[in-house]
C-alpha angles and dihedrals in degrees: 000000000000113000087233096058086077089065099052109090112217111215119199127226094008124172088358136349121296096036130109108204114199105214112213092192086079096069085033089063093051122071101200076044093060091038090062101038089053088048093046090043090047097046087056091070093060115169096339111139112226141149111216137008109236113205140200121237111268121014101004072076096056092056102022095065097046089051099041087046091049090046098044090238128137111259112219123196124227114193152195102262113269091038108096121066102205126066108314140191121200144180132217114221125189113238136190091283116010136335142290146190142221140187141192122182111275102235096040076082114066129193097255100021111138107215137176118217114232126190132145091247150012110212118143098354108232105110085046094050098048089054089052091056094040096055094044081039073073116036112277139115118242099211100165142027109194115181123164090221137037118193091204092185085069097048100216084155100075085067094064107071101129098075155024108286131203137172116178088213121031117190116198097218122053 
């Protein structure tokens, strides 16, 4: 068990009944909580040699900064679309009900960069997934997908085959 998984409140019946939601603001709230969710998520990248830490809006960004500053890596945004005020590229995703876009600029990604993927969770896979494809859409290497939680009942998983794939706590439900 991960020292951070202490720290995650499971909350039953959330949004509707048979679901079980795992609340990060929880380990947010708690300093020795953050502490530990930065240093798992770090140590999940390992040796891995990379340039820049690409996180997801919104909490690939609570996570992403602190390890790219401790690391001494860019940090590059990737945001909900209509969010970035330079050039942009962006790329449009199917969700559970419905669709979505993101967008990073378009010269924060660079042909060669060697980046590792940050957000808070893989469920289904599919914002995950679309980053993949917008950062190699424009010439970088995804060497890396870090996530704190991994919601295994949804397999989002099985859309990340690219690349390596880490979650410092995996739940088996969804």
């Amino acid at each position: 068990m991960s020292k951070v998984e202490q720290y995650i409140t499971s909350i039953p019946d959330y949004p509707k009944a048979g679901i079980i939601f795992r609340d990060i603001t929880s380990v947010l709230k708690d300093a020795d909580g953050l502490r530990l969710a930065v240093d798992e998520m770090t140590a999940k990248i390992g040796d891995t040699e990379f340039d820049a830490i690409v996180g997801l809006e919104s909490r690939g960004f609570l996570f992403g900064m602190p390890m790219a500053y401790n690391l001494h890596k860019a940090f590059i945004p990737v945001r909900k679309s209509g969010k970035l005020p330079r050039a942009t590229s962006r790329i449009a995703y199917d969700l559970e009900y419905g669709s979505a876009e993101i967008e990073v600029h378009r010269e924060d990604i660079t042909p060669g960069l060697r980046v590792v993927i940050v957000d808070d969770l893989i469920a289904t896979g599919g914002t995950l997934e679309a980053a993949v494809h917008l950062v190699e859409q424009l010439g970088a290497k995804v060497v890396k997908i870090v996530c704190l939680l991994e919601l295994k009942g949804l397999h989002g998983r099985d859309r990340l085959t690219s690349c390596p794939t880490e979650a410092v706590v995996s739940y088996e439900g969804n």
